[in-house]
C-alpha positions as CSV (number, residue, x, y, z in Angstrom):
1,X,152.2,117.1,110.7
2,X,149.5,114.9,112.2
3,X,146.9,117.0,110.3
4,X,149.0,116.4,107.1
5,X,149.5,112.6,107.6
6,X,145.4,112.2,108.0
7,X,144.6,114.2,104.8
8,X,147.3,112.6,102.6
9,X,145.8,109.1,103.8
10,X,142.4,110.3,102.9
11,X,143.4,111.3,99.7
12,X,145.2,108.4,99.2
13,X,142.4,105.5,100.3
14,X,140.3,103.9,97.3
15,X,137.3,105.4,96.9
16,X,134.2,103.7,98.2
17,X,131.8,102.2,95.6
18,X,128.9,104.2,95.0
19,X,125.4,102.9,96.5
20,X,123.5,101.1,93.6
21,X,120.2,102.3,93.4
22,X,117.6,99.8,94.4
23,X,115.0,98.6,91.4
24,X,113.1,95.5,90.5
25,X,113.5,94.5,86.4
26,X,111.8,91.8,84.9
27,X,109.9,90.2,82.3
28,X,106.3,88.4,82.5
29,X,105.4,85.4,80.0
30,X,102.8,82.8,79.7
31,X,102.8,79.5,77.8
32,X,99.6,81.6,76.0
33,X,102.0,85.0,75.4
34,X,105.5,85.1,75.5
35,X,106.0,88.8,75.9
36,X,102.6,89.8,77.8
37,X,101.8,93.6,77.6
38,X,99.8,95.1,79.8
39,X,100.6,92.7,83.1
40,X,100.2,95.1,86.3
41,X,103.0,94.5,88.7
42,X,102.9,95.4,92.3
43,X,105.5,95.9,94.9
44,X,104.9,96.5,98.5
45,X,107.5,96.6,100.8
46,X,107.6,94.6,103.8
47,X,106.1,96.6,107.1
48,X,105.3,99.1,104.4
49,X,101.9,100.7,104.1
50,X,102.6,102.0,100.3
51,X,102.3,99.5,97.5
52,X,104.2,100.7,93.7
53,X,102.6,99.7,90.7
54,X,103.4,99.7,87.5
55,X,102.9,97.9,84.1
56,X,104.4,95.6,81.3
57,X,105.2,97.4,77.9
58,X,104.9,95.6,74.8
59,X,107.9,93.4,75.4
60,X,106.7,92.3,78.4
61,X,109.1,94.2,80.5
62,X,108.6,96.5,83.5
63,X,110.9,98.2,85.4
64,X,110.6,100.1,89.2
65,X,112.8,103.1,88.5
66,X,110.1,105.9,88.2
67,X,108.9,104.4,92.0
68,X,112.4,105.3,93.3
69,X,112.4,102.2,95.9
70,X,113.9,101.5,99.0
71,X,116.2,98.9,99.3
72,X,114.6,96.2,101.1
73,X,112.4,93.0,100.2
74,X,109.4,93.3,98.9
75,X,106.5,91.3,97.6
76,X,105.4,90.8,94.1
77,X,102.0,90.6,93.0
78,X,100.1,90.9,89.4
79,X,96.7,92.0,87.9
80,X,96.0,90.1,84.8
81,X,92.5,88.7,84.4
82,X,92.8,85.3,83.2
83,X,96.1,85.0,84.9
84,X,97.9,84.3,88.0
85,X,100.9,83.3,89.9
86,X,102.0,80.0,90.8
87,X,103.0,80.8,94.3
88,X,103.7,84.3,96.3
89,X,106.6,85.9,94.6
90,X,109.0,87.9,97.3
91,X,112.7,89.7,96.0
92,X,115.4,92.2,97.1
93,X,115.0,94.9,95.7
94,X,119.2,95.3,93.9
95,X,119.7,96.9,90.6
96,X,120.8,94.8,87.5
97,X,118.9,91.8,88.6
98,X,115.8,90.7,86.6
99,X,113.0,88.9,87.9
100,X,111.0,86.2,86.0
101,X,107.4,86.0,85.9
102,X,105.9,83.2,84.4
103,X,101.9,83.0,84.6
104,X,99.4,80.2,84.5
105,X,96.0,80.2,83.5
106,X,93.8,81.6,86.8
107,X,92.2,78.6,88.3
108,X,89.1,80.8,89.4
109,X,88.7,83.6,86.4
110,X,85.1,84.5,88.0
111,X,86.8,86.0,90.9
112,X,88.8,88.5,88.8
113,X,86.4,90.0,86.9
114,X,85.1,93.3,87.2
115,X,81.6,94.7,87.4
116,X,81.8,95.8,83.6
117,X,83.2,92.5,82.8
118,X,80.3,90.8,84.6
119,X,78.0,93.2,82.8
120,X,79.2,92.8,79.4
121,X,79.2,88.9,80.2
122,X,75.8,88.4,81.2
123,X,73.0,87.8,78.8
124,X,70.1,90.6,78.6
125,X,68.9,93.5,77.8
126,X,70.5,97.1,78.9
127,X,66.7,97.6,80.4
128,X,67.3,94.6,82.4
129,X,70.7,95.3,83.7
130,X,69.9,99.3,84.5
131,X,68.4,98.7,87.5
132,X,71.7,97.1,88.8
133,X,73.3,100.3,88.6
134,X,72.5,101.9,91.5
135,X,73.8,98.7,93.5
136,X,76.6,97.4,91.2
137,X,78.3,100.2,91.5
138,X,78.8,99.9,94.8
139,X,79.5,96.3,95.4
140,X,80.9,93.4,93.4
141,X,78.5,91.6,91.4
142,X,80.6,88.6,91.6
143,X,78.8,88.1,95.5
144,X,75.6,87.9,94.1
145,X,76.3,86.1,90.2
146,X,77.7,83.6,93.0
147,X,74.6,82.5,94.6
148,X,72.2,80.5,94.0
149,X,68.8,82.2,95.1
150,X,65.8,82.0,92.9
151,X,63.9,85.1,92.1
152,X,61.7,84.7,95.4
153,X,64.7,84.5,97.9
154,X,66.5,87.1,95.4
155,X,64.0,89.6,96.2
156,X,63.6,89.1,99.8
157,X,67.5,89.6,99.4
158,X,66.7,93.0,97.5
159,X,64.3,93.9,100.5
160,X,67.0,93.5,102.9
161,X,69.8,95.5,101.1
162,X,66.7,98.6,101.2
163,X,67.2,98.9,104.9
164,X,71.0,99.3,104.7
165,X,72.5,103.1,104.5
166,X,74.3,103.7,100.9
167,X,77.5,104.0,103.4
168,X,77.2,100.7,104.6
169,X,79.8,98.2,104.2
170,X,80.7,94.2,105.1
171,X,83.3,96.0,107.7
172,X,80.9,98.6,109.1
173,X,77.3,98.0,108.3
174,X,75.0,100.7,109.2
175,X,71.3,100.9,109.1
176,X,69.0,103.4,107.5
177,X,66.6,104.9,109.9
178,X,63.8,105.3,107.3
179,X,64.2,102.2,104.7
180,X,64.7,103.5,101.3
181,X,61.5,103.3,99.3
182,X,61.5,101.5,96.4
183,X,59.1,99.9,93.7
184,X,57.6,96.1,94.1
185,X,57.1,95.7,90.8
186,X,61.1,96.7,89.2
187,X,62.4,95.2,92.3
188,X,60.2,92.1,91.6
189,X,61.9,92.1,87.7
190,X,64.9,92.3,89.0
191,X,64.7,89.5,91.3
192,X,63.1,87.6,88.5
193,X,66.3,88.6,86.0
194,X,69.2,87.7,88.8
195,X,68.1,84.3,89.0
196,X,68.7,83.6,85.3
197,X,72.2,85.2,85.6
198,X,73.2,83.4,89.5
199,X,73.6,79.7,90.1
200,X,70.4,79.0,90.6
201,X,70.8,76.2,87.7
202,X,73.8,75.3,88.6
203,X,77.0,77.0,86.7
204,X,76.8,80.2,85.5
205,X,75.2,79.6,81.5
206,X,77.8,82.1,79.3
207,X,80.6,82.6,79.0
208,X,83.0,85.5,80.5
209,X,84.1,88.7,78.3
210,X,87.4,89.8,79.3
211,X,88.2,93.5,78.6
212,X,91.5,94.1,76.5
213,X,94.4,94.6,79.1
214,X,96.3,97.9,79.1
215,X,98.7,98.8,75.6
216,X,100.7,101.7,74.1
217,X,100.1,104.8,76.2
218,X,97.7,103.1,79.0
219,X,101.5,101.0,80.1
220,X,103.4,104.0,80.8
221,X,102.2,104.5,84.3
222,X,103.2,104.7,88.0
223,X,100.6,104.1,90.6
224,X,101.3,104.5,94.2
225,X,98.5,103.4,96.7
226,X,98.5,104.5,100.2
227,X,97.1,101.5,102.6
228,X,95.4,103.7,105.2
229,X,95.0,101.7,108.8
230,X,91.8,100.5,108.7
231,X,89.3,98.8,106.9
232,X,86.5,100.3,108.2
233,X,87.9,103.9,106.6
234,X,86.1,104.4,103.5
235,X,88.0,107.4,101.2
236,X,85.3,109.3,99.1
237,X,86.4,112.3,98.2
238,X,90.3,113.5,97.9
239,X,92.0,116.5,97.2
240,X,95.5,118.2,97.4
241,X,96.2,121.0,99.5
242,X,99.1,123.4,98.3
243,X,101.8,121.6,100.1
244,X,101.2,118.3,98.3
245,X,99.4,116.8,101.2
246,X,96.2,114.6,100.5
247,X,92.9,115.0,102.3
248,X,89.5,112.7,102.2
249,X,86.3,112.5,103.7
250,X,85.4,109.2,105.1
251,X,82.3,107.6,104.0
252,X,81.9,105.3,106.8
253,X,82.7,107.1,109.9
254,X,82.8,110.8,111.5
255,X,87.0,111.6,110.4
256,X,88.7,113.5,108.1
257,X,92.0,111.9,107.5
258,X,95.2,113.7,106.2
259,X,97.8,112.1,104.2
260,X,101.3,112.7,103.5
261,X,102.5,111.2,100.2
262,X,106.2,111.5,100.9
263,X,106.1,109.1,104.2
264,X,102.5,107.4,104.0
265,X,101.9,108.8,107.8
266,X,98.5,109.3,108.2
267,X,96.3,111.5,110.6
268,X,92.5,111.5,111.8
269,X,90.7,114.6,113.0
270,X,87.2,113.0,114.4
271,X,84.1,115.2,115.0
272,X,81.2,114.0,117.2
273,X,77.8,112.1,116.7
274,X,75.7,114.8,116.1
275,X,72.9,112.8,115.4
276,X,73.1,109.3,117.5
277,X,71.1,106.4,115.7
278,X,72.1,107.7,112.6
279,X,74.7,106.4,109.8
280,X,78.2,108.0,110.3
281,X,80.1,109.4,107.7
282,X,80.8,112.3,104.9
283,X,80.7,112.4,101.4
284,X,81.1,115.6,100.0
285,X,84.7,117.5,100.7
286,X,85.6,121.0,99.7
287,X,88.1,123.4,100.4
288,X,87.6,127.3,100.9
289,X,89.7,130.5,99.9
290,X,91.4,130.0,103.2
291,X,92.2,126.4,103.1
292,X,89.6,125.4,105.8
293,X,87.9,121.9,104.7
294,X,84.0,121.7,104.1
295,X,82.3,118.6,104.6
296,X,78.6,117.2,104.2
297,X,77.5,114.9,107.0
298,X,75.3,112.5,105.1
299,X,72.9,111.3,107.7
300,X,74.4,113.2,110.2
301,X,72.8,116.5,108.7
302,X,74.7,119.6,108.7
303,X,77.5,120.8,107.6
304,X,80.8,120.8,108.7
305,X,83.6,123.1,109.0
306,X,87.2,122.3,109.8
307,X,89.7,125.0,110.5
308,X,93.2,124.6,109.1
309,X,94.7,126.9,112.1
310,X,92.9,125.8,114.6
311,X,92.2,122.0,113.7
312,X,88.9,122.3,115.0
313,X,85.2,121.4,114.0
314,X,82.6,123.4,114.0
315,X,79.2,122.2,113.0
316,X,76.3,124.2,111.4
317,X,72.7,122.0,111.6
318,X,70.0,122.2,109.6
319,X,66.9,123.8,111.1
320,X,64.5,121.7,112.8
321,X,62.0,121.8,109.7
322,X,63.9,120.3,107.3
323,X,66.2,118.1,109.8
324,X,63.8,114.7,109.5
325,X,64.5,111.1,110.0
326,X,65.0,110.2,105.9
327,X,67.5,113.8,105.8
328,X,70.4,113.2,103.0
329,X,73.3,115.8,103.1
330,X,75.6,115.0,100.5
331,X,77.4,117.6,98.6
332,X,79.1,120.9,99.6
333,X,80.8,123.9,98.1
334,X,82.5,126.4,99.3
335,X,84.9,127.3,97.2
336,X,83.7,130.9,96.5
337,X,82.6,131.6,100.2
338,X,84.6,134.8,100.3
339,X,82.4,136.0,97.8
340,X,79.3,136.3,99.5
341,X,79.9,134.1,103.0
342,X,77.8,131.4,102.2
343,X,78.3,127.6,101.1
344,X,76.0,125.7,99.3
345,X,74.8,122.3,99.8
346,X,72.1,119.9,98.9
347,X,69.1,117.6,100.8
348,X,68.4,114.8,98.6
349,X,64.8,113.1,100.3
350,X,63.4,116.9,99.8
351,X,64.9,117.0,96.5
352,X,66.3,120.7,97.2
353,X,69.2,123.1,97.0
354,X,70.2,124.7,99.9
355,X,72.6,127.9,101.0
356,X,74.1,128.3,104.8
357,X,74.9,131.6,105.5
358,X,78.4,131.4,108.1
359,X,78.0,134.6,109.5
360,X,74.4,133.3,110.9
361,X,74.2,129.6,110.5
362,X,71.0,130.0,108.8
363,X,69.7,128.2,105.8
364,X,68.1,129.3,102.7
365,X,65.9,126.9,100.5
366,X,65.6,126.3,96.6
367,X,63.0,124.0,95.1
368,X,63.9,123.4,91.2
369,X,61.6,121.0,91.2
370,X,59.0,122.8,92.8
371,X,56.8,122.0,89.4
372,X,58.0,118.7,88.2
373,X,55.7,116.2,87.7
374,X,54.2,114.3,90.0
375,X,56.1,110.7,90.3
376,X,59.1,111.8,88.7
377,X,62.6,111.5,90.2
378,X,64.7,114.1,91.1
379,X,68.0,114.8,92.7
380,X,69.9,117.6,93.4
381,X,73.3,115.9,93.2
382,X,77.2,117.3,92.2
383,X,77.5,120.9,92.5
384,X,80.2,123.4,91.5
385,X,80.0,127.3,91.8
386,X,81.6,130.3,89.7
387,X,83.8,133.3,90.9
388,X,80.4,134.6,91.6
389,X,79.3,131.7,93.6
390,X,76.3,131.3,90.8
391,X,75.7,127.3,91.4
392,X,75.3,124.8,88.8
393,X,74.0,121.3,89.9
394,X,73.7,118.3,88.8
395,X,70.6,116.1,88.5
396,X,71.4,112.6,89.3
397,X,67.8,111.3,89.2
398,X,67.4,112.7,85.7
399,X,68.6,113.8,82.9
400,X,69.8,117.6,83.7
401,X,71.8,120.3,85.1
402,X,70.1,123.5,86.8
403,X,71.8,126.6,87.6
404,X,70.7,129.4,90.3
405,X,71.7,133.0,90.3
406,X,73.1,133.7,93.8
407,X,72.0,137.4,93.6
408,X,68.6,136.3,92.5
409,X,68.0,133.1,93.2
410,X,66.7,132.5,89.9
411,X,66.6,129.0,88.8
412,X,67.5,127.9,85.2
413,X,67.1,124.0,84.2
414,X,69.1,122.3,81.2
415,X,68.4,118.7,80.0
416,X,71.2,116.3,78.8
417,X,71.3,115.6,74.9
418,X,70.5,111.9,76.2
419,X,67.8,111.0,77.8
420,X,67.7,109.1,81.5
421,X,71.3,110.5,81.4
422,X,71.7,110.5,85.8
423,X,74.6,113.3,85.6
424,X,76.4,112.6,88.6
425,X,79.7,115.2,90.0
426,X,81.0,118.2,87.7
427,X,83.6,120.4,88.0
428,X,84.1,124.0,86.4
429,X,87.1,125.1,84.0
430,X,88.9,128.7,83.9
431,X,86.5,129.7,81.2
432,X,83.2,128.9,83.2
433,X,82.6,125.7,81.4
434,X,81.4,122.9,83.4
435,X,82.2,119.3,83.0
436,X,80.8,116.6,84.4
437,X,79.9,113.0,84.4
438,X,76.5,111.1,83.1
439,X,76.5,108.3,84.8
440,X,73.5,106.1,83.5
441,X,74.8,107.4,79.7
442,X,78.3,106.2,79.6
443,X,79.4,109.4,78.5
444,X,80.6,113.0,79.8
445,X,79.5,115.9,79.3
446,X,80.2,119.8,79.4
447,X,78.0,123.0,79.3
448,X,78.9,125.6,78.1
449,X,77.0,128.9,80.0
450,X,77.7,131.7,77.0
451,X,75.4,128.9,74.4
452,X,73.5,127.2,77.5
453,X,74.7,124.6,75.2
454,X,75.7,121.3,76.1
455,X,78.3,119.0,74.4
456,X,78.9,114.9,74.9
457,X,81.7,112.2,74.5
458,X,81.6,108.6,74.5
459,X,83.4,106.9,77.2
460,X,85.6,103.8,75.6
461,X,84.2,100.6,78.2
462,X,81.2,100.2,77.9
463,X,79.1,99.7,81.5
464,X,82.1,102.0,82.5
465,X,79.6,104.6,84.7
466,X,81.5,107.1,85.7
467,X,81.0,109.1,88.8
468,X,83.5,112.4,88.2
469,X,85.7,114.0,86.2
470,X,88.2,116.7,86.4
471,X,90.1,118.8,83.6
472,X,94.2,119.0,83.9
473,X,96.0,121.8,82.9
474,X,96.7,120.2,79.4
475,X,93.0,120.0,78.6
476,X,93.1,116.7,78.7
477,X,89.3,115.0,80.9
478,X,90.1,112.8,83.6
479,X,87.6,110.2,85.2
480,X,87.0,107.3,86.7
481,X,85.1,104.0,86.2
482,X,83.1,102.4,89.5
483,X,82.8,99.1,87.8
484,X,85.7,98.6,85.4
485,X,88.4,99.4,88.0
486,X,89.6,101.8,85.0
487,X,91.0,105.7,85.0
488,X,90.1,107.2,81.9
489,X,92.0,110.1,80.3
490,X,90.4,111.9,77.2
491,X,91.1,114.5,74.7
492,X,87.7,116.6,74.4
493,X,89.4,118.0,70.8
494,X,89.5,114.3,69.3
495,X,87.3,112.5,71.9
496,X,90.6,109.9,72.2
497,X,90.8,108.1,75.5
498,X,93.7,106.4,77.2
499,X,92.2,104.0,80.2
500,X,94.6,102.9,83.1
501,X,93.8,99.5,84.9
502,X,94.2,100.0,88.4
503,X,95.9,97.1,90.3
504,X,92.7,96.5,93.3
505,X,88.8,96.2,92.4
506,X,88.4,99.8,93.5
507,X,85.0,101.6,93.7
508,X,85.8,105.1,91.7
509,X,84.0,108.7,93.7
510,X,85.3,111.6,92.9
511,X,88.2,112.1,91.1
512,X,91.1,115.0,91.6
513,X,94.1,116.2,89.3
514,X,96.8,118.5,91.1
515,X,98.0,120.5,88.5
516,X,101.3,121.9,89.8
517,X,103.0,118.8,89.4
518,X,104.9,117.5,86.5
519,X,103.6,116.0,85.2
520,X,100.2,116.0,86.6
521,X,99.1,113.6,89.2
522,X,95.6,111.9,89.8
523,X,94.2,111.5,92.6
524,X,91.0,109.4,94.1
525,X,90.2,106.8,96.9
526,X,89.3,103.6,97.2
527,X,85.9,103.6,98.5
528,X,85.8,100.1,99.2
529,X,89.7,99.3,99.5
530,X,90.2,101.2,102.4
531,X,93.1,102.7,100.8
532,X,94.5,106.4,98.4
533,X,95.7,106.0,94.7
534,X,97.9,108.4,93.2
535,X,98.4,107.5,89.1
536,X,100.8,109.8,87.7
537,X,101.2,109.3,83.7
538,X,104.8,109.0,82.3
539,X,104.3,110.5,79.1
């Protein structure tokens, strides 16, 4: 009976509400725009290290759901050059409440704009600006359009920036052993064309160019960044494994973190020093057959195997001839080791190819540049292999693309339609096509090895230079933009582009799609943010 008086009174009790969802709604306006498209709005939950993004349509509306947030507070923050705030913004997150933003005019626009923004702005020739390239890309003009220097302290300035590793940043600077080389006379140009473009007349004497904010297509995106717990970590490259977890090398110092996008929980495998006085840090990160993770140790020379069983390093140097004080290791692949046993890599002061052999730790050399002319600029750069483990690199100080026969070892060289091109990372599709990213041309570019043809597109922004780009399983060419702050997407059979603002300044490496989603997901770091970006489209 007591068993029948406790069902009936459970049968019998009101139901309980169901648990309401947790979102953020709202709308953005202006006094300029009443319904402002294209607004980026972040939310980051407090004691959270994942921040939500996502972005006003055309009736200035945006809406959490796709995020799927936790109840809880969370604070409110907006990317819109030209626009700001009036004070922090913080709301509980509760469904069926919208939240009013109303912008003002940024008091300080100068410290919004991007790189391409500052490079469209300035007055000049392309000639002028090209040499900025190599530095701009790295960090934010807006430091240097900032000071006041005249072209004599501007180039002392230059000077010191030369002894600095490429790796270096405000939170970790590191030294270069060996100074990089570089010529008096552009460096002197330079110098001489910054101080017409700094303060050193006062206010800056042109005006800004603002680049259109996101419409249409570009608004129907989620981003999700991934904080990682210091500033000093400096994500270059990222990949996927097959469970969804994210992996990067760390440009800055001797890890390889691990990230897990469901949680944000985050773990550091650190190797050793293996060369003390030298910059830490990796750039290059691959993955073999297996699933263990290749790295190239930059400075550090050598490369770097981590087992996925074991979680253990192993370190392969380079011999003793080619290991020298000015030694640059950057790229690695291994993703068709099981092919042959050896992994392919790169030396960039020697301006050569090499190929480490696992079973003996032993190094063979390639010279494609064994014949080039004396003064030119070379080198060896982004590298991806076939299901042969035939290599096609990249050319980063030219305008090329070389390919060497791992049976053998003949080398074949390609120029780039354009000239002064700098091709930078590539990737390779299911049909052997490789595409890749010329980074001095504003363009991408694919070659295909049946023609030993290659093919070109326009990327949209102009200044954009792009490092990477990746192919999804749509066909559809992803990259990124290391000045612009901008993920492009582009269809290779119109040459249409779609370009995602990002919501941080973020210094775009290499750039990954993981194509078992759905839909697909992008995926790249934030070399200078300290921090992992997912974007996943939502049409």
């Amino acid at each position: 009976m007591y068993h029948v008086l406790a069902v009936l009174a459970l049968l019998l009790a009101p139901l309980a509400a169901p648990a309401q969802p947790a979102n953020i709604t709202g709308r953005v306006t202006s006094a300029a725009e009443p319904r402002m498209e294209g607004v980026l709005i972040s939310a980051k939950k407090a004691g959270s290290n994942i921040t939500h993004t996502v972005v006003s349509d055309a009736k200035g509306e945006f809406n959490f759901a796709p995020a799927k947030l936790e109840a809880g507070q969370y604070a409110i923050t907006i990317r819109a050059v030209g626009f700001e705030l009036t004070a922090p913004v913080t709301v509980e997150s509760k469904a069926g409440k919208a939240l009013e933003l109303k912008l003002v005019r940024a008091k300080d626009v100068a410290a919004q704009l991007t790189n391409s923004e500052w490079f469209i702005s300035m007055p000049g020739t392309f000639e002028q600006k090209r040499p900025l390239m190599d530095c701009m890309s790295c960090h934010p003009f807006e430091k240097i359009a900032r000071t006041t220097y005249g072209a004599d302290k501007m180039y002392e300035s230059l000077g010191r920036m030369a002894t600095y590793a490429i790796n270096t940043s405000p939170d970790k600077q590191q030294k270069r052993v060996v100074p990089r080389k570089f010529d008096e006379k552009t460096f002197r140009n330079l110098a001489a064309y910054l101080a017409t473009v700094n303060r050193s007349k006062g206010d800056w004497q042109y005006a800004f160019k603002i680049l259109p904010r996101p419409k249409g297509r570009a608004t129907r995106v989620l981003i999700t960044e991934y904080d990682l717990p210091r500033r000093t970590i400096s994500p270059h490259d990222v990949m996927t494994d097959k469970d969804g977890i994210a992996w990067y090398s760390n440009f800055a110092e001797n890890t390889l973190g691990r990230l897990d996008p469901k949680t944000g929980a985050h773990t550091e495998y650190t190797f050793p020093n293996y060369k003390p006085g030298a910059a830490t840090g990796t750039l290059a990160l691959d993955q073999d057959r297996e699933g263990n993770w290749w790295l190239a140790s930059m400075f550090q020379t050598g490369l770097i195997k981590f087992d996925i069983k074991t979680k253990q390093f192993r370190h392969y140097p380079l011999p003793k001839e080619i290991d020298g004080k000015d030694v640059q290791q950057s790229m690695v692949m291994a993703k068709s080791t099981h092919v042959d046993g050896k992994v392919w890599t790169t030396e960039i002061a020697r301006q050569i190819v090499m190929r480490l052999d696992i079973a003996t730790g032993k190094y063979e050399q390639f010279d494609p540049f064994k014949y080039a002319l004396e003064g030119s600029n070379h080198s060896p750069y982004g590298m991806v292999a076939d299901n042969q483990n035939n290599l096609y690199f990249m050319d980063f100080g030219d305008e090329g693309m070389g390919r060497i026969d791992a049976k053998t070892g003949q080398i074949n060289l390609y120029p780039t339609p354009t000239k002064r091109s700098r091709p930078r990372r590539a990737m390779m599709d299911a049909q052997g096509r490789v595409w890749f990213a010329l980074f001095a041309a504003n363009k991408v570019g694919m070659f295909d090895p049946g023609r030993e043809e290659i093919t070109e597109w326009d990327v949209p922004t102009p200044y954009t230079y792009p490092y990477d780009v990746t192919l999804d399983r749509h066909g559809d060419l992803w990259g990124g933009s290391m000045s612009s702050d901008r993920i492009f997407r582009m269809d290779p059979k119109s040459g249409k582009s779609i370009e995602y603002l990002l919501p941080r300044p973020t210094n775009v490496r290499r750039v990954f799609v993981d194509n078992s989603t759905t839909p697909v997901t992008f995926w790249v770091g934030s070399n200078h943010g300290a921090s992992v970006i997912k974007l996943e489209p939502l049409d």
